[in-house]
MARLO-427640 format. One record per residue (C-alpha): x, y negated, z. Coordinates in nm, 4 decimals. Example, Ala and Ser with C-alpha at 12.3 -4.5 7.8 and 13.67 -1.06 7.14 Angstrom:
x = 1.2300; y = 0.4500; z = 0.7800
x = 1.3670; y = 0.1060; z = 0.7140
END
This chain:
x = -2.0621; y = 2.0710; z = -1.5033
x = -1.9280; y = 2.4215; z = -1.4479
x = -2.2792; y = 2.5851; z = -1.3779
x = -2.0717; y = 2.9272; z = -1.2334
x = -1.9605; y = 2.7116; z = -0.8780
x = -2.2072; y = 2.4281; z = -0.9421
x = -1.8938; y = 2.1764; z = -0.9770
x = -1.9014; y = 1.8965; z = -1.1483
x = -1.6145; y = 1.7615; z = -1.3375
x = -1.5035; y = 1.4155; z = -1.4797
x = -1.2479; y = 1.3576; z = -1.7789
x = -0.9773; y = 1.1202; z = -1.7498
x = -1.0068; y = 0.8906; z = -2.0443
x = -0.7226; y = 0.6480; z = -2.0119
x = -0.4398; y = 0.8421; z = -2.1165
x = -0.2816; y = 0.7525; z = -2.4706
x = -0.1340; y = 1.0101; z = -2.6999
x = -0.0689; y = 1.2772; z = -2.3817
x = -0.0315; y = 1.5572; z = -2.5854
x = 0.2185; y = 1.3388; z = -2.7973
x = 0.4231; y = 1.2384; z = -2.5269
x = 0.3570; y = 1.4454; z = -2.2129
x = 0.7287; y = 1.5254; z = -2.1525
x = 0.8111; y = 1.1597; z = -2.1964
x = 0.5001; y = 1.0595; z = -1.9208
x = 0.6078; y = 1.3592; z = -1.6536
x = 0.9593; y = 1.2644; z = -1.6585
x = 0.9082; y = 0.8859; z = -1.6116
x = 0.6574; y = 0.9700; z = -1.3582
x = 0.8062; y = 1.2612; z = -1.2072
x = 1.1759; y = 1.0152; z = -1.1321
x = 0.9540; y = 0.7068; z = -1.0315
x = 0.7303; y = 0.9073; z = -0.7725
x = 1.0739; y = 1.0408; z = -0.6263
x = 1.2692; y = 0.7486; z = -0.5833
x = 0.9712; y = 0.6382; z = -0.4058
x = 0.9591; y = 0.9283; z = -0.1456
x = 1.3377; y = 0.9019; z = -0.1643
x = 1.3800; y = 0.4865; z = -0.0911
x = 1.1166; y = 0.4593; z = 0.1202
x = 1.1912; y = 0.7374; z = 0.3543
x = 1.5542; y = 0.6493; z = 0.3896
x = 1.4538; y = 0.3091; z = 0.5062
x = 1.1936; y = 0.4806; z = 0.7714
x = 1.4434; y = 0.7069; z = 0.8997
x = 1.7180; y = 0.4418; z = 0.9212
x = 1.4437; y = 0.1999; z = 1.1400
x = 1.3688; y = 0.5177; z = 1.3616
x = 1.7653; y = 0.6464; z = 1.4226
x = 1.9031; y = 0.2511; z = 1.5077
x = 1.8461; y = 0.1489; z = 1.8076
x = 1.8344; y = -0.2495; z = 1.7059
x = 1.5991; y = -0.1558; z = 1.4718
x = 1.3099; y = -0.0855; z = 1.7314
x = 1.1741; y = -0.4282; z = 1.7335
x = 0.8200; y = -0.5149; z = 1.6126
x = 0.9615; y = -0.6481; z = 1.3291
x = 1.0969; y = -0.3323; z = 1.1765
x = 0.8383; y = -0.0898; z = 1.3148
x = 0.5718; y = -0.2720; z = 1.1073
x = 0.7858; y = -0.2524; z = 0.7760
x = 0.8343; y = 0.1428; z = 0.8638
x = 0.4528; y = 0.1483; z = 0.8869
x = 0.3869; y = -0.0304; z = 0.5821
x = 0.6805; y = 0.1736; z = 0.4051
x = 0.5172; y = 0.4929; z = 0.5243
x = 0.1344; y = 0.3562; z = 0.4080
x = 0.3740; y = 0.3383; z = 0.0470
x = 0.4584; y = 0.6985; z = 0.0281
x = 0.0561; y = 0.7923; z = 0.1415
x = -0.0394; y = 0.5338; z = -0.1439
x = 0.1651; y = 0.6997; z = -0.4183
x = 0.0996; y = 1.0364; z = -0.2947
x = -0.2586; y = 1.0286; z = -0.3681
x = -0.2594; y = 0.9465; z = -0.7377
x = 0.1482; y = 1.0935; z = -0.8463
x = 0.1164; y = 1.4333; z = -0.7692
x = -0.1859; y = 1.4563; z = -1.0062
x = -0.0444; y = 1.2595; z = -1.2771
x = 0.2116; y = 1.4995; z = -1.2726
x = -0.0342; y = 1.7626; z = -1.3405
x = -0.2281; y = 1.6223; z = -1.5896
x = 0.0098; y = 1.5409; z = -1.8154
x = 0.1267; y = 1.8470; z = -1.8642
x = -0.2686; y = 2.0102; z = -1.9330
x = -0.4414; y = 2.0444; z = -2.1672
x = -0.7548; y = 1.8424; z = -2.0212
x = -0.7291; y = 1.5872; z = -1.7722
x = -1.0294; y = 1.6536; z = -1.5836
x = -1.0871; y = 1.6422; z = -1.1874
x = -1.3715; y = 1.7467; z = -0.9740
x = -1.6225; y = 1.4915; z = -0.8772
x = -1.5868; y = 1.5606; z = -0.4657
x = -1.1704; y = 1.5154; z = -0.5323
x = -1.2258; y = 1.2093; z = -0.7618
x = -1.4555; y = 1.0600; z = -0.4520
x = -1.1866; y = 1.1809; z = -0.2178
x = -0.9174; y = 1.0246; z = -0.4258
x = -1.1201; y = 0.6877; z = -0.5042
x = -1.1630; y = 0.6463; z = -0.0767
x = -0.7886; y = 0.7628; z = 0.0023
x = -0.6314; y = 0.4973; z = -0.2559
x = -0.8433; y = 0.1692; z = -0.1790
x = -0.8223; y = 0.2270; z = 0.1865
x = -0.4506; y = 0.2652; z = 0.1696
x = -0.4723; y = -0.0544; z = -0.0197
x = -0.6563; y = -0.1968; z = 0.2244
x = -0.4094; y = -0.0838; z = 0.4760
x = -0.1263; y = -0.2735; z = 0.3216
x = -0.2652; y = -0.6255; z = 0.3171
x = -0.3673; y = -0.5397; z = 0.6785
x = 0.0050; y = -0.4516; z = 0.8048
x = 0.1100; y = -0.7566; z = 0.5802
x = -0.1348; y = -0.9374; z = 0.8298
x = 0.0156; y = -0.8033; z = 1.1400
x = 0.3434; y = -0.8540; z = 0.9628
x = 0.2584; y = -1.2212; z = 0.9416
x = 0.1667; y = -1.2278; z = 1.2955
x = 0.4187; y = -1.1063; z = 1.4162
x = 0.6926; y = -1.3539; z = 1.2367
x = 0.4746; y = -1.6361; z = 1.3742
x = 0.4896; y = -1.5538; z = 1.6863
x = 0.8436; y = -1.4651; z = 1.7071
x = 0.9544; y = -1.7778; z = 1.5042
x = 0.7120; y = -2.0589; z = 1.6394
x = 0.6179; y = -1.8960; z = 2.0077
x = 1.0075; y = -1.7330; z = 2.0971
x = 0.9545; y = -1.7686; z = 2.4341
x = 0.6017; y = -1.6459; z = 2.4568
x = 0.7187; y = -1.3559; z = 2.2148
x = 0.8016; y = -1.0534; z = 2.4592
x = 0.4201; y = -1.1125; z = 2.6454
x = 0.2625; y = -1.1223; z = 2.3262
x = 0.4135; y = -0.8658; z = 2.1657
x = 0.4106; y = -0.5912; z = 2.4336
x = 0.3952; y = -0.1956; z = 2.3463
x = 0.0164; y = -0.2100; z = 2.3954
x = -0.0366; y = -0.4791; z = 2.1116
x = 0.2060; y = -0.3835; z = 1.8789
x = 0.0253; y = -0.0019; z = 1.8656
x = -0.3326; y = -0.2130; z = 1.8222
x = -0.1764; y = -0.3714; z = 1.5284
x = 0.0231; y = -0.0250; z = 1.3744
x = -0.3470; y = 0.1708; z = 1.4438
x = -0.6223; y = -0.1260; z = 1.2865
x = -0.4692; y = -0.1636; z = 0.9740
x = -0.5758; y = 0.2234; z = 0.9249
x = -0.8909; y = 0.2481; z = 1.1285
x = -1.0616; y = -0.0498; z = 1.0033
x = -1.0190; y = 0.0419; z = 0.5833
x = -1.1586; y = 0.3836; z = 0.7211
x = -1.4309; y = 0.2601; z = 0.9116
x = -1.5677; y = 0.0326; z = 0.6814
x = -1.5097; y = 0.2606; z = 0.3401
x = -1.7112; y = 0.5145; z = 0.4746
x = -2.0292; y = 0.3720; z = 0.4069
x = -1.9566; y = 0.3192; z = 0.0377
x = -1.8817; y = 0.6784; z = 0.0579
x = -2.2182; y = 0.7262; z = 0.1958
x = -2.3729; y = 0.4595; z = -0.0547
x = -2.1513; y = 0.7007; z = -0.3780
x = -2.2570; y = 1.0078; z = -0.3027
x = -2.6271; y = 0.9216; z = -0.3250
x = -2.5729; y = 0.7856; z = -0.7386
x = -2.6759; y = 0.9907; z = -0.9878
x = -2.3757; y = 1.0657; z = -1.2610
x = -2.4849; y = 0.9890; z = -1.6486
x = -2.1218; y = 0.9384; z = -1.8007
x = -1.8839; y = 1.2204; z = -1.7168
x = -1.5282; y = 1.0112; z = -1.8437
x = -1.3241; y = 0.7916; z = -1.6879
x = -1.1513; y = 0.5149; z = -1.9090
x = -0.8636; y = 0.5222; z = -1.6809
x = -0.5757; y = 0.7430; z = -1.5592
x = -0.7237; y = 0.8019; z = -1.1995
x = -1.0193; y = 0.7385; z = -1.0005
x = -1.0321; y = 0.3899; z = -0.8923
x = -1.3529; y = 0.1399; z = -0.9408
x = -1.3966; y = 0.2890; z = -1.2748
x = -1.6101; y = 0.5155; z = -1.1076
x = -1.9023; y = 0.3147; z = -1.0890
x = -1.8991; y = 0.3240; z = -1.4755
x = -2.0408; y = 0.6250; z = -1.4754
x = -2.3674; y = 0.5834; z = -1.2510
x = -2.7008; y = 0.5466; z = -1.4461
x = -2.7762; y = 0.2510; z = -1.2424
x = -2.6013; y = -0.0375; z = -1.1148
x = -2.6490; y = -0.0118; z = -0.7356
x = -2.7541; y = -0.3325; z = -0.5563
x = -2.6076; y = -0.2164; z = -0.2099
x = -2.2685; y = -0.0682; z = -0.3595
x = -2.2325; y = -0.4114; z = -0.5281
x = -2.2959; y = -0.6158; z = -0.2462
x = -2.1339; y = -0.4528; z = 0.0193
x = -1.8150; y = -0.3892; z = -0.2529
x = -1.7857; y = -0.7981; z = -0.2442
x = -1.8343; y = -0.7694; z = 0.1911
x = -1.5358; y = -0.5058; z = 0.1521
x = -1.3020; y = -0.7480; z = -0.0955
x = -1.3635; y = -1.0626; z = 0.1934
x = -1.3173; y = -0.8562; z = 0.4890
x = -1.0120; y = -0.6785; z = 0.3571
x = -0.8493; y = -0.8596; z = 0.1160
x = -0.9428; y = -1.2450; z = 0.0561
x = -0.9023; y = -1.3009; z = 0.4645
x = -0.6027; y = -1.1108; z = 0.5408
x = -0.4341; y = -1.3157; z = 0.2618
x = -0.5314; y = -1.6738; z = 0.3956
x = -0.4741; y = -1.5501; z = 0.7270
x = -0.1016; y = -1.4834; z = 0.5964
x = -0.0729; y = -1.7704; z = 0.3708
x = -0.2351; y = -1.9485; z = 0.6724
x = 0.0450; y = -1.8249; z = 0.9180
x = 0.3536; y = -1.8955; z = 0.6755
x = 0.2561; y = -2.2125; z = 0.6118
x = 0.2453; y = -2.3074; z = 0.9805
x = 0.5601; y = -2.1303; z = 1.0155
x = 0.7448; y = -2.3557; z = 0.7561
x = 0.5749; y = -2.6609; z = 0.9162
x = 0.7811; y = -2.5962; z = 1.2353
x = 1.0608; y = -2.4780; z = 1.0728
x = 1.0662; y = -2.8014; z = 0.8719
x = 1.1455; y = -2.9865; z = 1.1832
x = 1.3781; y = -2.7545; z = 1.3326
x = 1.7286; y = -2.6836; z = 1.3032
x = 1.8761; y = -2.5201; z = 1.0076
x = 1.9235; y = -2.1999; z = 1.2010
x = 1.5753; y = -2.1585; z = 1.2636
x = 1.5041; y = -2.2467; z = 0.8964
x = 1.7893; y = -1.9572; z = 0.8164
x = 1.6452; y = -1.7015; z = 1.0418
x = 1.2690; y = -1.8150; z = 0.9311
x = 1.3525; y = -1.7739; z = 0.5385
x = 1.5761; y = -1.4609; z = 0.5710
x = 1.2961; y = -1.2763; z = 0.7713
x = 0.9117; y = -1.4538; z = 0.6094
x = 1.1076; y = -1.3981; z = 0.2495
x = 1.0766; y = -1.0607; z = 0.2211
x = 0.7210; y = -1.0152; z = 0.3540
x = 0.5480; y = -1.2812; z = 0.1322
x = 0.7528; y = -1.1198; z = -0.2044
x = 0.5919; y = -0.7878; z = -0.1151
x = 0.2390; y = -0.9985; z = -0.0790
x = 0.3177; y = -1.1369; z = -0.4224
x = 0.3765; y = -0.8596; z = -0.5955
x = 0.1696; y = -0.6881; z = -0.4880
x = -0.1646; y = -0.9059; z = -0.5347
x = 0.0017; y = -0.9839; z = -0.8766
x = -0.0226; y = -0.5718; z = -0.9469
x = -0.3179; y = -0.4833; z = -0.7935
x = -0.5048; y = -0.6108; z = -1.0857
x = -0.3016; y = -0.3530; z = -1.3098
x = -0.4271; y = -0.0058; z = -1.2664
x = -0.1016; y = 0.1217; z = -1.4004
x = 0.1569; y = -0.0856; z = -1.2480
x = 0.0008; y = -0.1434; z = -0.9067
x = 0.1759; y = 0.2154; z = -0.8840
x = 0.5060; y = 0.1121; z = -0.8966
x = 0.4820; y = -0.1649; z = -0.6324
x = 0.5799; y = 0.1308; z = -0.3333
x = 0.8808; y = 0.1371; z = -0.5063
x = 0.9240; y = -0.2484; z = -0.5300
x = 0.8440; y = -0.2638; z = -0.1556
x = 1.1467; y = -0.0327; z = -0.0390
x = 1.3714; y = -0.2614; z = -0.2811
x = 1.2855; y = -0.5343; z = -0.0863
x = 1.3400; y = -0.4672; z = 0.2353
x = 1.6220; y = -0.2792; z = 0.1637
x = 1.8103; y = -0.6037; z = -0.0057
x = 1.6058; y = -0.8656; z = 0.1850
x = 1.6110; y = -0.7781; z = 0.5091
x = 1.9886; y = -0.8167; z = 0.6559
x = 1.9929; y = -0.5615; z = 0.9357
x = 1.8292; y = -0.3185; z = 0.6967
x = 2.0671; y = -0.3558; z = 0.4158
x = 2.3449; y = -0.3361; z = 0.6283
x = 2.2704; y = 0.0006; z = 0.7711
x = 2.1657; y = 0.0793; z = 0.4294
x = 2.5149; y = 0.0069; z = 0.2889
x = 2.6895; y = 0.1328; z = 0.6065
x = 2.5034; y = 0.4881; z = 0.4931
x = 2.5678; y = 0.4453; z = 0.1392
x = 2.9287; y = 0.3897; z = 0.1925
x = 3.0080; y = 0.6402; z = 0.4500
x = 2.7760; y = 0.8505; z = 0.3999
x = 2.6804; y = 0.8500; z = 0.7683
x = 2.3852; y = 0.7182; z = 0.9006
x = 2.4610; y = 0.7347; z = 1.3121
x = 2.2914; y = 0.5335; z = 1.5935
x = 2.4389; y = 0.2336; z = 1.6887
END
């Protein structure tokens, strides 16, 4: 507690030999969190300058690309800095701020993996019904709720948080995530309950809605012809690797950050239109409308 500003201030614990190898930790960080801004936003502005590449399809991958660089933007850039301190400490009000900003984005991306799913199933098993469904009005529902719903429905934990009284003042991890709750003198009830509401509602049914909509989607690919199959594996592949990997990670406080830059990988080798352009601008160095 700094008694001067009445701020109070909570130390990282999770950090292993920092002042041994801080160099070693900003470097590694410092090139991963920039081939993430770097990968990422080269496959954004690649979906945004190609004409063929403003379908549904691709604007949801730019939106879940983008919801990748918010992700790793809220924990990298203070990494950065407290590796290189003396004291990896952080204010309680930005450790709240940082705690709602990272699960929500999380939230976010199993949401847009949702729509993503969606999407492919209607496209795949409704073709002809696909340009209805799929209209300007429904695709900007589905680019906006993945967002506004994690919001929404956060901010009452915030509201439930900021009412806990603090007894433990470190955090045994490298930023604020659930850990928090480690640190209240009692075990709230409400938090607890509505934290399980939160996992359902934003995690455990977008997943079997996905896993849900795949399946059916290889059900009537199964009986289709193999160029269905081919179009149905080369664009569900990518989508349910990124779903993998990253409910495989999110258990991993630590590598869960280095799924953005899995996600760009991805759909920069998986997806065909994408890697083409991506080569094309690679090659040539040009990256012009087509």
């Amino acid at each position: 507690m700094d008694e001067n500003f009445n701020v109070t201030y909570l130390t990282f614990g999770g950090y292993v030999e920092v002042e041994k190898y801080k160099y070693a930790y900003f470097v590694v960080i410092f090139i991963t969190y920039i081939l993430i801004i770097c990968s990422n936003s080269t496959i954004i502005c690649l979906i945004c300058i190609h004409p063929n590449l403003h379908e549904p399809m691709y604007i949801f991958i730019a939106a879940l690309l983008v919801n990748s660089v918010l992700y790793s933007t809220v924990v990298y850039p203070k990494l950065l800095i407290d590796v290189l301190s003396e004291k990896q400490v952080i204010s309680y009000s930005a450790c709240l701020f940082q705690y709602f900003m990272f699960y929500v984005l999380v939230a976010s991306e199993f949401l847009f993996l949702a729509a993503m799913a969606y999407d492919r199933y209607v496209s795949i098993c409704k073709p002809l019904q696909y340009p209805t469904i799929m209209r300007k009005t429904t695709v900007t529902v589905l680019l906006v709720l993945p967002w506004l719903i994690p919001v929404c429905e956060f901010l009452l934990t915030g509201i439930l948080i900021v009412k806990e009284r603090l007894c433990k003042f470190t955090l045994p991890s490298i930023f604020c995530n659930n850990s928090v709750h480690r640190l209240y003198c009692v075990k709230s009830r409400a938090i607890t309950i509505y934290g399980i509401v939160l996992l359902i509602n934003l995690t455990l049914c977008p997943v079997v809605f996905i896993l849900f909509t795949y399946s059916r989607i290889f059900i009537i690919t199964y009986r289709s012809s193999p160029e269905v199959r081919k179009k149905a594996a080369q664009t569900c592949l990518p989508h349910l690797l990124v779903l993998i990997n990253f409910s495989l990670l999110i258990t991993y406080n630590v590598l869960v950050l280095y799924h953005p830059l899995f996600n760009s990988i991805i759909y920069g080798l998986k997806m065909t239109e994408i890697y083409r352009h991506l080569k094309n601008l690679l090659v040539t160095g040009k990256a012009s409308a087509e």
